[in-house]
TIRO-926464 format. One record per atom (N, C-alpha, C): atom name; residue number from 1; x, y, z. Coordinates in pm, 1 decimal. Layout:
BEGIN
('CA' NUM (X Y Z))
...
% end
This chain:
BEGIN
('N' 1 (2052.9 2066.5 908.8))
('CA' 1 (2031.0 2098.3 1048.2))
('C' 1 (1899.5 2034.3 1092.6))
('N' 2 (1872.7 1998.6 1232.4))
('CA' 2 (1770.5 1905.6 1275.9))
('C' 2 (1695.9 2020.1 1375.3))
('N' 3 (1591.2 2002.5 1394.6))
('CA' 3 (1530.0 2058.0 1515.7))
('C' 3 (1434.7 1953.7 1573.1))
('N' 4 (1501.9 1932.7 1677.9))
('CA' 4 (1419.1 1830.3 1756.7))
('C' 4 (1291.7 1824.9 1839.7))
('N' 5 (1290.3 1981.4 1849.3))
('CA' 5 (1180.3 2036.6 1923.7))
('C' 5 (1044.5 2064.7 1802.4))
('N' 6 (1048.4 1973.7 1683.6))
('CA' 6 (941.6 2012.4 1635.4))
('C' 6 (888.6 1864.8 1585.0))
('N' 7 (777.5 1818.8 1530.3))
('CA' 7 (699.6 1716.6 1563.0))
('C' 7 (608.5 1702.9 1420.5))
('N' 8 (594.1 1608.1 1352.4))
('CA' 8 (503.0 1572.4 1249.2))
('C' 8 (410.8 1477.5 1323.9))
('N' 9 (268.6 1538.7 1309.9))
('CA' 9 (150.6 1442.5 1376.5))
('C' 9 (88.3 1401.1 1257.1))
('N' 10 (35.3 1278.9 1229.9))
('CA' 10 (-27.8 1285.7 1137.8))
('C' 10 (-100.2 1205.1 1146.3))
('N' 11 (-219.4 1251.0 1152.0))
('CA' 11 (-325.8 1210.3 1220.2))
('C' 11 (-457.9 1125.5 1094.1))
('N' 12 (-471.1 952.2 1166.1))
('CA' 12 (-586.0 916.2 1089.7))
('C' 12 (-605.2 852.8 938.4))
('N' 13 (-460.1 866.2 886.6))
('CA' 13 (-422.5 835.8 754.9))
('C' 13 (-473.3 637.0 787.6))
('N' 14 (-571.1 617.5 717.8))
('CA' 14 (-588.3 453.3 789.4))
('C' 14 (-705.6 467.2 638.8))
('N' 15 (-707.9 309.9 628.5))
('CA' 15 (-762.7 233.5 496.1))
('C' 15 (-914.1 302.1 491.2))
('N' 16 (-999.9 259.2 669.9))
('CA' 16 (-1113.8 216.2 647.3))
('C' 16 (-1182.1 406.5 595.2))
('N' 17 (-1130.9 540.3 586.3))
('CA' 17 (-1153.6 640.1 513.5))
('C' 17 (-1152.2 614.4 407.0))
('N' 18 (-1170.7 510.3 292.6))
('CA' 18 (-1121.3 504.9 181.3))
('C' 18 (-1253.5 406.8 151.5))
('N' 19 (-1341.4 403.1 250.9))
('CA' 19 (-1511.3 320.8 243.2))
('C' 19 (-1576.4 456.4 157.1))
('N' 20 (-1639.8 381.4 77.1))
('CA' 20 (-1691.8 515.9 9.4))
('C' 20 (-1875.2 533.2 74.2))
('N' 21 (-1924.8 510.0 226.4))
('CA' 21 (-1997.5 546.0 305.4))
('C' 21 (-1923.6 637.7 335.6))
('N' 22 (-1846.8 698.5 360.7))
('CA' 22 (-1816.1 847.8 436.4))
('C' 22 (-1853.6 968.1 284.8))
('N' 23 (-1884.7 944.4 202.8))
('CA' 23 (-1934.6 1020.0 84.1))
('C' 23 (-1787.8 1087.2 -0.9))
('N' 24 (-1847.7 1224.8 -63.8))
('CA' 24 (-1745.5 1249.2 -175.1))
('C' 24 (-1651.6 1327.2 -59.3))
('N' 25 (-1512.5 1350.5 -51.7))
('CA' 25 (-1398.4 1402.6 7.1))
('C' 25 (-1365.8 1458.0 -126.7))
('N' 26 (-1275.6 1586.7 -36.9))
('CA' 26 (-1200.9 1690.0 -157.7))
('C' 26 (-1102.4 1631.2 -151.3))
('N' 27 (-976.1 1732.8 -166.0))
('CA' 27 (-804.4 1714.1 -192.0))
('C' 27 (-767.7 1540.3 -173.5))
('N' 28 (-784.1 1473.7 -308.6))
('CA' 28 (-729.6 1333.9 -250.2))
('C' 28 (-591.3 1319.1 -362.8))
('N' 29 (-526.1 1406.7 -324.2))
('CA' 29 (-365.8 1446.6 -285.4))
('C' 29 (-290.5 1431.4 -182.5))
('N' 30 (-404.7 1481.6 -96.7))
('CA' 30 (-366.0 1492.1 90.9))
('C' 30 (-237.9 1388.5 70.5))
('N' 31 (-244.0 1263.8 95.0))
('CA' 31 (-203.6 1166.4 159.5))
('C' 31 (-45.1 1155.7 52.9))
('N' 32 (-51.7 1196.1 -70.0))
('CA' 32 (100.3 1189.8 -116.9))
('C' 32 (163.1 1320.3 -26.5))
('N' 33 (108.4 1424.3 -52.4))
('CA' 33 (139.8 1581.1 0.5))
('C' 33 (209.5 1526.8 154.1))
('N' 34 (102.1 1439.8 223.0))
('CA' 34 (135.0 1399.8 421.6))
('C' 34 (263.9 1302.5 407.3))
('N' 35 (296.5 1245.0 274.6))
('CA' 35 (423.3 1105.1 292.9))
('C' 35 (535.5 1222.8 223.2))
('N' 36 (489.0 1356.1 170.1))
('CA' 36 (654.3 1420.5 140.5))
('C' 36 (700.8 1478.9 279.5))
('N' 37 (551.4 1514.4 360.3))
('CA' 37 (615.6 1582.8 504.8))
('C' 37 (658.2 1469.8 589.0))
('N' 38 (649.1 1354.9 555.7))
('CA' 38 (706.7 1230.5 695.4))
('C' 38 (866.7 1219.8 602.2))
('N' 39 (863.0 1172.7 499.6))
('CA' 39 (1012.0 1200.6 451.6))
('C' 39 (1116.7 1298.2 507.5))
('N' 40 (1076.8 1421.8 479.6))
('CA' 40 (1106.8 1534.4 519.5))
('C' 40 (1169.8 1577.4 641.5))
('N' 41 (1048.7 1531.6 721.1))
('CA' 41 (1109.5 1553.3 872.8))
('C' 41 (1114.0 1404.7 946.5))
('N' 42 (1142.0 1271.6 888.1))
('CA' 42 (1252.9 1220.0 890.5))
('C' 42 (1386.8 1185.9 851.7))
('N' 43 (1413.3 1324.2 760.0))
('CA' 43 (1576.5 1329.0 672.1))
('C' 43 (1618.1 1431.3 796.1))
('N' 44 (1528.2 1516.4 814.9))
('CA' 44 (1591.6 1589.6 936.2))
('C' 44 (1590.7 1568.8 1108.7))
('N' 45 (1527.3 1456.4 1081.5))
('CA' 45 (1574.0 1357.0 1230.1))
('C' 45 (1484.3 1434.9 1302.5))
('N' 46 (1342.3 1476.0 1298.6))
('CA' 46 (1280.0 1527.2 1343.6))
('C' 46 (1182.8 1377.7 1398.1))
('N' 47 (1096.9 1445.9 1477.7))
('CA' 47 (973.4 1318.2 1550.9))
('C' 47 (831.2 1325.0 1431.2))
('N' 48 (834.8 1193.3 1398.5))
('CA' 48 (724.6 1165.2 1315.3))
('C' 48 (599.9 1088.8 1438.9))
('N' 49 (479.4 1130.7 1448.0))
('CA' 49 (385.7 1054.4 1496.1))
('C' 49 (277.5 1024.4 1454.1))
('N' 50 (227.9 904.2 1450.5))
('CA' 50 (107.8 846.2 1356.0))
('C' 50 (0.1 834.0 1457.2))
('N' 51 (-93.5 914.8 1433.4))
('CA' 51 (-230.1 881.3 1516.1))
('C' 51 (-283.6 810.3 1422.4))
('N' 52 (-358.9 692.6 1539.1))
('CA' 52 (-467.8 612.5 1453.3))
('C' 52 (-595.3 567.1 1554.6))
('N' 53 (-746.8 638.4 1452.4))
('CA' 53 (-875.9 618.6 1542.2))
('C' 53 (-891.2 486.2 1516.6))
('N' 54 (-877.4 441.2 1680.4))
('CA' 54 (-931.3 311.7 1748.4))
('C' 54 (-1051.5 347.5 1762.7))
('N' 55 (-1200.5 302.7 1668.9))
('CA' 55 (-1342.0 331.4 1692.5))
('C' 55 (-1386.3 211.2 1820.9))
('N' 56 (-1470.8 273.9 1872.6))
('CA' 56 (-1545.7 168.6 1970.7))
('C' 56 (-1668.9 128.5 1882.0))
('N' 57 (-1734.8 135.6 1798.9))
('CA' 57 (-1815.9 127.2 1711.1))
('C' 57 (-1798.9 -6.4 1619.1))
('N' 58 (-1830.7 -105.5 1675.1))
('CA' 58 (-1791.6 -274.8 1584.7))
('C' 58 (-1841.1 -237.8 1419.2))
('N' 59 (-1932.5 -152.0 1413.4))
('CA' 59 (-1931.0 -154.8 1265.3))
('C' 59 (-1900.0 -25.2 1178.0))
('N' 60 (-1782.6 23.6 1309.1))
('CA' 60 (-1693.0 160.2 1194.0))
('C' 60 (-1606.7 40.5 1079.2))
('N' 61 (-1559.0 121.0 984.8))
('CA' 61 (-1421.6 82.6 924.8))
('C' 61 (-1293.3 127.8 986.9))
('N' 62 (-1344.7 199.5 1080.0))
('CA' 62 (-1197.4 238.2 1194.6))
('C' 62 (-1190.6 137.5 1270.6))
('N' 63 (-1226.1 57.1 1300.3))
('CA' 63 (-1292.4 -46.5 1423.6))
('C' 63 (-1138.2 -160.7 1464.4))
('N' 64 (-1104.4 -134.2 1557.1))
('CA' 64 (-965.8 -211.2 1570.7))
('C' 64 (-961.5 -387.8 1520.9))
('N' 65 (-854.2 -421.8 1478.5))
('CA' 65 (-870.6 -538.2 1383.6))
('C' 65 (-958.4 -525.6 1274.5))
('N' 66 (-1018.4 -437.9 1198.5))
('CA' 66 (-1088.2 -472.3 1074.5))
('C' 66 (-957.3 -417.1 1025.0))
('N' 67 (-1028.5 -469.7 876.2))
('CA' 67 (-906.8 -414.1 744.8))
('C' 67 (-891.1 -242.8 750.0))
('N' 68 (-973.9 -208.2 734.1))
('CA' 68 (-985.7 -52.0 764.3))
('C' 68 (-908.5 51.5 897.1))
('N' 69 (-878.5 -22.9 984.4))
('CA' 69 (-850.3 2.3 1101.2))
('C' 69 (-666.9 33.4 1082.7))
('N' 70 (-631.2 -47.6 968.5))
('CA' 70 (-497.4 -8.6 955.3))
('C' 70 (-438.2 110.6 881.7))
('N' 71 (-304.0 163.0 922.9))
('CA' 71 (-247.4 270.7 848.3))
('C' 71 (-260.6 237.6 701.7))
('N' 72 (-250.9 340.4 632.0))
('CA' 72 (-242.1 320.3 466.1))
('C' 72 (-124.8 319.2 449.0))
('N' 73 (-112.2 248.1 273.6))
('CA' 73 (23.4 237.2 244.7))
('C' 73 (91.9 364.9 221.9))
('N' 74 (226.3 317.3 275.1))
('CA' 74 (320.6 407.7 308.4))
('C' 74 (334.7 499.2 426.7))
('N' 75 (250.3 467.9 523.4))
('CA' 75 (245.1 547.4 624.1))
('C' 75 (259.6 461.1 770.1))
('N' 76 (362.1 354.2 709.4))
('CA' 76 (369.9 239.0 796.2))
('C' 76 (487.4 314.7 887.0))
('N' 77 (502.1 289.9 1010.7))
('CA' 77 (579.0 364.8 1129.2))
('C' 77 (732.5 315.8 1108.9))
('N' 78 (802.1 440.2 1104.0))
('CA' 78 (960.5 341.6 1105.4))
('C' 78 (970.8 332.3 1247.4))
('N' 79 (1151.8 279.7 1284.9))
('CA' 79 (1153.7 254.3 1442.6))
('C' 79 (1116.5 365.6 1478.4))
('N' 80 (1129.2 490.2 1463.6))
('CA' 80 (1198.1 597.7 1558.4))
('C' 80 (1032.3 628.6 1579.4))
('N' 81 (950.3 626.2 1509.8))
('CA' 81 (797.1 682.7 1466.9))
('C' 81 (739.3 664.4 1624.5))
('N' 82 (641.0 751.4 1660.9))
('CA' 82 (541.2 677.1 1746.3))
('C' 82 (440.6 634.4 1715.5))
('N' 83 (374.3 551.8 1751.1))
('CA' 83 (197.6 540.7 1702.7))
('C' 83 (140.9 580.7 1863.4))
('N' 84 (34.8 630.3 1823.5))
('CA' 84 (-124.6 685.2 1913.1))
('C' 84 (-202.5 634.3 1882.6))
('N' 85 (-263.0 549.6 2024.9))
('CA' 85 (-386.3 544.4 1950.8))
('C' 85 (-502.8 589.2 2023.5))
('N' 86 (-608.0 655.5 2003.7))
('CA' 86 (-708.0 734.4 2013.3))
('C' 86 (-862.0 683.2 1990.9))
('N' 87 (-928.2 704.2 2054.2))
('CA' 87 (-1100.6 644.7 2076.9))
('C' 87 (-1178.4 818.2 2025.3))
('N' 88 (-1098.9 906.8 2078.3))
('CA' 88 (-1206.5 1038.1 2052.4))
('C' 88 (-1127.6 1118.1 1929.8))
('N' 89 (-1211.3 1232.6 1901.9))
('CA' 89 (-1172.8 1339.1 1801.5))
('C' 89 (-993.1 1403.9 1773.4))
('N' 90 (-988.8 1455.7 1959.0))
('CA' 90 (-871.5 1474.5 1965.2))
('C' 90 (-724.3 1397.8 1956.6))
('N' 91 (-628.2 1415.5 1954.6))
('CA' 91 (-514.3 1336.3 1983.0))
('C' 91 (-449.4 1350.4 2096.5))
('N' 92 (-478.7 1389.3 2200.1))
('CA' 92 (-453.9 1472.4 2318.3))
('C' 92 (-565.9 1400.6 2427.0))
('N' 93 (-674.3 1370.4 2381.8))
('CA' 93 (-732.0 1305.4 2525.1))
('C' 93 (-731.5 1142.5 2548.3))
('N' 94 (-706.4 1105.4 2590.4))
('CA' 94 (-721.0 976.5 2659.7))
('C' 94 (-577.8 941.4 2609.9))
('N' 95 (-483.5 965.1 2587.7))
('CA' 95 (-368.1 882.8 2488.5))
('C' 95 (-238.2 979.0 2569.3))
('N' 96 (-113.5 892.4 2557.6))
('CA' 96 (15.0 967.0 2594.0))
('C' 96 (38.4 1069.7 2549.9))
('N' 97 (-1.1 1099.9 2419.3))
('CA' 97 (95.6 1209.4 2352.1))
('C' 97 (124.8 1343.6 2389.7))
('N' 98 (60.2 1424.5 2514.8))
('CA' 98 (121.2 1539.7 2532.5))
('C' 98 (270.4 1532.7 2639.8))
('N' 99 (233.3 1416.5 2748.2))
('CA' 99 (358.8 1433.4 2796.0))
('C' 99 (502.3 1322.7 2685.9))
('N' 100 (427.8 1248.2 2643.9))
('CA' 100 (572.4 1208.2 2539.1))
('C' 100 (641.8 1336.9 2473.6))
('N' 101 (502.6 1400.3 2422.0))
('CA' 101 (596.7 1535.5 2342.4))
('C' 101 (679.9 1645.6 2450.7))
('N' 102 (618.1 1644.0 2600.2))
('CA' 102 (707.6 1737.8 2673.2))
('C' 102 (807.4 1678.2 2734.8))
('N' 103 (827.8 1496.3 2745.4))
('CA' 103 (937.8 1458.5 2779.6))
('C' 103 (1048.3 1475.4 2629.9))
('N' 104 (984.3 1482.5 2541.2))
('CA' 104 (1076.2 1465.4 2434.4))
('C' 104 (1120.1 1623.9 2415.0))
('N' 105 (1074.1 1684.8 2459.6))
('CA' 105 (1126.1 1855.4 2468.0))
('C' 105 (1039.0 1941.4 2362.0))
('N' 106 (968.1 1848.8 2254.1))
('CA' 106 (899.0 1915.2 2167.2))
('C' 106 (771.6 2001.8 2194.4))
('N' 107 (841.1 2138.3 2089.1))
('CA' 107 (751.0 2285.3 2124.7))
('C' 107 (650.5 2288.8 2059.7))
('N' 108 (702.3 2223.7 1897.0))
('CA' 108 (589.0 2277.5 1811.7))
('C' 108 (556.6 2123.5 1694.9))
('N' 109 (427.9 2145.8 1645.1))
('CA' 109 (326.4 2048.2 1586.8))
('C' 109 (316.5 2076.6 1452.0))
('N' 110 (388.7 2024.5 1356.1))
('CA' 110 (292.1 2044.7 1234.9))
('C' 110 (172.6 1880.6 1209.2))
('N' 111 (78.4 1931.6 1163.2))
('CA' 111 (-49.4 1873.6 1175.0))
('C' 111 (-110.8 1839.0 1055.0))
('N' 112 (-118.7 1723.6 981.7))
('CA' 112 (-182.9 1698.0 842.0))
('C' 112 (-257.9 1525.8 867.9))
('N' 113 (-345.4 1536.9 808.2))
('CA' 113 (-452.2 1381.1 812.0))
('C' 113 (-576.9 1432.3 808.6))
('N' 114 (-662.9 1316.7 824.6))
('CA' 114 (-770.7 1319.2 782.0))
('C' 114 (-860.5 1353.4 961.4))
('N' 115 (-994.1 1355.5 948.3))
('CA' 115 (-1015.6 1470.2 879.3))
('C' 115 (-993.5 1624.8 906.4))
('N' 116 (-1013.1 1695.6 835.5))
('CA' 116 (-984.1 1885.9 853.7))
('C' 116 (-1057.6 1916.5 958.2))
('N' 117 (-1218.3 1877.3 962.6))
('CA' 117 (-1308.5 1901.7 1050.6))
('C' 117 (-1349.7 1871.0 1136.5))
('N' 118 (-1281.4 1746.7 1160.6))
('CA' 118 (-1301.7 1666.9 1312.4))
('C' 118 (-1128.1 1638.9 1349.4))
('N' 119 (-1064.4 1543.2 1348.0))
('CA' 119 (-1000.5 1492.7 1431.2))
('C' 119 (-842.8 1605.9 1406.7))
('N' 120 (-838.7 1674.4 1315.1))
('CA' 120 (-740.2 1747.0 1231.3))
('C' 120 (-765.3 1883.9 1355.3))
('N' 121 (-906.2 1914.7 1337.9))
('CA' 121 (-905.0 2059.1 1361.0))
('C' 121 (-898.5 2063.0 1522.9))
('N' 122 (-963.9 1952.9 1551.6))
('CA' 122 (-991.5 1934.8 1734.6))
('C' 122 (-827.2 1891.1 1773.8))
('N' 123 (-795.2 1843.7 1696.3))
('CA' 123 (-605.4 1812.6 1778.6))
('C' 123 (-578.4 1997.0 1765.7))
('N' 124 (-552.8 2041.6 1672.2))
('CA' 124 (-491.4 2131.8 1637.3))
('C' 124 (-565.4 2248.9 1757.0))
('N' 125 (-627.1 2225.3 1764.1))
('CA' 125 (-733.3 2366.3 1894.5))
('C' 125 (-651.9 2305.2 2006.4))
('N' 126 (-673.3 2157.4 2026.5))
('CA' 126 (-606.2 2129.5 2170.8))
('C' 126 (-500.1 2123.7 2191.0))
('N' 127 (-394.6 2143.8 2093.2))
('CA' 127 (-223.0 2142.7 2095.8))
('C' 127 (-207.8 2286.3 2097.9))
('N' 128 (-294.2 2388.3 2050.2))
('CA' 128 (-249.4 2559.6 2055.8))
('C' 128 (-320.0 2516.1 2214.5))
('N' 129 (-391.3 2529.5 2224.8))
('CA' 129 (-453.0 2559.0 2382.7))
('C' 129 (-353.3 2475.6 2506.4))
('N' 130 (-292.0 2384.9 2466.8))
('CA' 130 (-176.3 2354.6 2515.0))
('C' 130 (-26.1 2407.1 2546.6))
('N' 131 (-23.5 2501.5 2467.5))
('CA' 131 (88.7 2575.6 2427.9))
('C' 131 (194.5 2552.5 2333.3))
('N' 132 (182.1 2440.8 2255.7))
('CA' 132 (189.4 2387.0 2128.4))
('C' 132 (233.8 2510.6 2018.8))
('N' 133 (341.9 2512.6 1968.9))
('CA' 133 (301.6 2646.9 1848.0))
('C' 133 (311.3 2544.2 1692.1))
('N' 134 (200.4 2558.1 1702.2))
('CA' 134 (59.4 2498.2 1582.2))
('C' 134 (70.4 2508.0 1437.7))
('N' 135 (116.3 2408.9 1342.6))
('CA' 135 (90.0 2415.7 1225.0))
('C' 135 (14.0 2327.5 1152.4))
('N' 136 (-74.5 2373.2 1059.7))
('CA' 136 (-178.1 2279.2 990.7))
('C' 136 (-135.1 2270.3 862.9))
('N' 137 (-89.3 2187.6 765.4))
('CA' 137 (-45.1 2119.4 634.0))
('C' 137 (-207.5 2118.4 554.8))
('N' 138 (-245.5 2271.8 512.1))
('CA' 138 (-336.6 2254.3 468.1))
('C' 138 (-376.9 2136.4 389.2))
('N' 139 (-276.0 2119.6 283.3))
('CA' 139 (-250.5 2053.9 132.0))
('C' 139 (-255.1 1865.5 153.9))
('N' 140 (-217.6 1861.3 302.7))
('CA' 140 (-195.4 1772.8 335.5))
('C' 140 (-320.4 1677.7 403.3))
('N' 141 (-444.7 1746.2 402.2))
('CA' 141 (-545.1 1731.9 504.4))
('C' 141 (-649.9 1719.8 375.5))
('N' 142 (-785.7 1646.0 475.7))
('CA' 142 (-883.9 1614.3 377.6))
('C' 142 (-1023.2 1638.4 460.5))
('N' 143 (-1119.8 1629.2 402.1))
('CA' 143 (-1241.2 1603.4 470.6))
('C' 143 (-1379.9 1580.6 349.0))
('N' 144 (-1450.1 1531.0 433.3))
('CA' 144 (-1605.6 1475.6 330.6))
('C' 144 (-1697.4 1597.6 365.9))
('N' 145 (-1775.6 1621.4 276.1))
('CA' 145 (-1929.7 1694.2 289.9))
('C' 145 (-2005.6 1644.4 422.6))
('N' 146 (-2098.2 1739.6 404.8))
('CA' 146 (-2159.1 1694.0 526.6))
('C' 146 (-2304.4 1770.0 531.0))
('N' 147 (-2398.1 1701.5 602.6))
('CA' 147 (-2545.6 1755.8 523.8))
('C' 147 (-2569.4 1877.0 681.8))
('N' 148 (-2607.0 2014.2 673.3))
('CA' 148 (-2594.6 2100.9 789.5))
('C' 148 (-2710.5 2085.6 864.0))
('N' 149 (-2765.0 2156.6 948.6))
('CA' 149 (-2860.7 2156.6 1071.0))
('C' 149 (-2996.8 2205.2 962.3))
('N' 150 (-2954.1 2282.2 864.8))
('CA' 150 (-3089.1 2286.7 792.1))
('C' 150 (-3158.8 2161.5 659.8))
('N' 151 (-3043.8 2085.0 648.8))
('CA' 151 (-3050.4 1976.6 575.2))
('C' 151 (-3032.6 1987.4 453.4))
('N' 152 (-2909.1 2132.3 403.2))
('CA' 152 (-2857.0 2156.7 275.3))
('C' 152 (-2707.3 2085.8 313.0))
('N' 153 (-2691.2 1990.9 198.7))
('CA' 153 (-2530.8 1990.8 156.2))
('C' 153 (-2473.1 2070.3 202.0))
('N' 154 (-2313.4 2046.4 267.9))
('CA' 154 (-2191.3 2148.2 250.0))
('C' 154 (-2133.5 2040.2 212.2))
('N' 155 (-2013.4 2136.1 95.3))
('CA' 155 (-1929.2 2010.9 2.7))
('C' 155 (-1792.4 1990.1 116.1))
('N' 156 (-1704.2 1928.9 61.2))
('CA' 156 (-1625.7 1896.9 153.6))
('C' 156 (-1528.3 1983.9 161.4))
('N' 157 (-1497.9 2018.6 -15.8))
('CA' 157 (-1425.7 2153.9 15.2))
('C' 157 (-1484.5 2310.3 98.2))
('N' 158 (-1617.2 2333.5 88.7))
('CA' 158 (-1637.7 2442.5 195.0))
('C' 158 (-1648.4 2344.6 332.8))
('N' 159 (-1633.6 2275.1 380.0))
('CA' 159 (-1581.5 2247.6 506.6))
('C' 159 (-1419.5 2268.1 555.2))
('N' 160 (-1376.5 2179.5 428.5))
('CA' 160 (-1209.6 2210.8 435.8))
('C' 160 (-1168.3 2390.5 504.3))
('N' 161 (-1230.9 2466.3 385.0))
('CA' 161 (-1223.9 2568.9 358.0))
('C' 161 (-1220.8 2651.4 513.2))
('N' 162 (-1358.3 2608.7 571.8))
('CA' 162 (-1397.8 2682.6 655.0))
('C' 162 (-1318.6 2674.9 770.6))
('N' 163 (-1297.6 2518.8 799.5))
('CA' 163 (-1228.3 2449.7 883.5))
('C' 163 (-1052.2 2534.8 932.4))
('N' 164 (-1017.9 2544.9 810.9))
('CA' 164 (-866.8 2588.4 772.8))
('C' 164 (-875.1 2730.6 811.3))
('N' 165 (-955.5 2820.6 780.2))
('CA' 165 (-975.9 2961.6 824.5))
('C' 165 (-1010.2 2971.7 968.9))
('N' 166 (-1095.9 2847.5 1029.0))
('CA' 166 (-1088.9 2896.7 1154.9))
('C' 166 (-959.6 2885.7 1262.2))
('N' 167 (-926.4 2769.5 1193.6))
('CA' 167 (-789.4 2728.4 1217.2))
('C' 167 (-692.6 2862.4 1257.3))
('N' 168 (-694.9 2911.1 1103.7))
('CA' 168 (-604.0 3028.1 1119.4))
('C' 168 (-593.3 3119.0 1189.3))
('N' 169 (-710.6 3195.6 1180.3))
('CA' 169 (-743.9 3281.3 1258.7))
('C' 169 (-746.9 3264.7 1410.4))
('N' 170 (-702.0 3141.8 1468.2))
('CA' 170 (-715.6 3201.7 1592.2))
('C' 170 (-628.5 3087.4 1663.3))
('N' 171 (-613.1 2955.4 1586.7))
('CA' 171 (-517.0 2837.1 1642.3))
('C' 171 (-401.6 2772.9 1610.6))
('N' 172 (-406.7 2809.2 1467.3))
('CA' 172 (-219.8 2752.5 1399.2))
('C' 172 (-230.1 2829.4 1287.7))
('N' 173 (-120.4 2815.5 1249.3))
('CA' 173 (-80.4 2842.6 1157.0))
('C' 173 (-95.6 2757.2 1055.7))
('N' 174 (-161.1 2772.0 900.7))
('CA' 174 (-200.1 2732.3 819.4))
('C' 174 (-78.9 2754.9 692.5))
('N' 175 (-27.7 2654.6 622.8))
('CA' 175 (41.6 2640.5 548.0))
('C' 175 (57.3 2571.7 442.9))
('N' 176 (128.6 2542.2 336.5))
('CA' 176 (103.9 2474.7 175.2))
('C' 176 (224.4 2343.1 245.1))
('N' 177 (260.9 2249.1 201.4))
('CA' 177 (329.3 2160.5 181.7))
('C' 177 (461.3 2212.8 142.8))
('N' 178 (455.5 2282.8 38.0))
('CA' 178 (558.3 2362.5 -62.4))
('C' 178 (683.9 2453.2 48.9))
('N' 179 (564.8 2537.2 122.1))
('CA' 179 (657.7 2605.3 246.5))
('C' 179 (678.7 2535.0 314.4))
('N' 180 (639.8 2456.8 380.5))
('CA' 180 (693.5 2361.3 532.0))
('C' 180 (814.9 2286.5 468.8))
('N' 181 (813.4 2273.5 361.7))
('CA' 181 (921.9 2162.1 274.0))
('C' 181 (1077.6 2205.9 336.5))
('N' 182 (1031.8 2373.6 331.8))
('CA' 182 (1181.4 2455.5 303.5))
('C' 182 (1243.4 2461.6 461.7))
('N' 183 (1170.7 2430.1 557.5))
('CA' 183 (1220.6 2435.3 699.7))
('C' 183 (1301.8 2324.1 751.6))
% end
């Protein structure tokens, strides 16, 4: 059975994250875990969409035309796929994708890519605040450390961590790979 009204975003999966200037990242699983959910809900004829950050920044590795700037392997778009492409955090501002998803009738988002704490968590706030009913592929998602306002380390997993709980608590629904499999 298909449900058409539901949507794989997957946001950011691109080479130039794989510069080892963005520092140590947790779960680097994510990205097999994000190619069983595009399988998945393209066996069930569901909408796969690939966001990818277009940096304005000539010397990101996101930076359009560098090597970095492209999807990673296996996360190359089939026909049916959309690509986004995006300058800010969200996937929702400056770019088509909310009315493609309400011309396409789609209700609900599951949500996995990089990262948990920026571009992952800010889609996911702006697709519930949309009226979006919101799922985040924990297993499927990643993020780097990051040094705080007092200038101690946080590792990447207590960002993940934190990221995913706020998530929960108040904007999607947070889930394993394992369960979303079975829908």
């Amino acid at each position: 059975m298909t449900d058409p009204a539901q949507a794989l975003v997957v946001i950011d999966m691109q080479i130039g994250f794989d510069d080892p200037r963005w520092g140590h990242r947790n779960n680097l699983g994510a990205e097999l875990s994000a190619l069983r959910l595009v399988r998945h809900w393209r066996n069930r004829g569901r909408q796969v969409v690939f966001v990818r950050h277009d940096s304005a920044d000539r010397q990101s590795s996101l930076f359009p035309g560098s090597p970095g700037n492209a999807l990673k392997p296996g996360f190359e778009p089939a026909c049916d796929d959309w690509v986004i492409a995006k300058r800010v955090n969200s996937a929702f501002i400056g770019t088509p994708l909310q009315s493609r998803l309400r011309t396409a009738g789609i209700r609900g988002l599951t949500i996995a890519g990089l990262t948990t704490d920026q571009c992952v968590s800010t889609t996911a706030r702006r697709a519930s605040n949309l009226g979006f009913a919101t799922t985040v592929a924990e297993d499927a998602c990643a993020c780097f450390g990051q040094i705080s306002i007092e200038g101690c380390h946080v590792s990447a997993q207590a960002m993940h961590i934190a990221h995913l709980t706020t998530l929960h608590n108040e904007f999607a629904r947070v889930a394993k790979v394992t369960d979303l499999l079975q829908s």
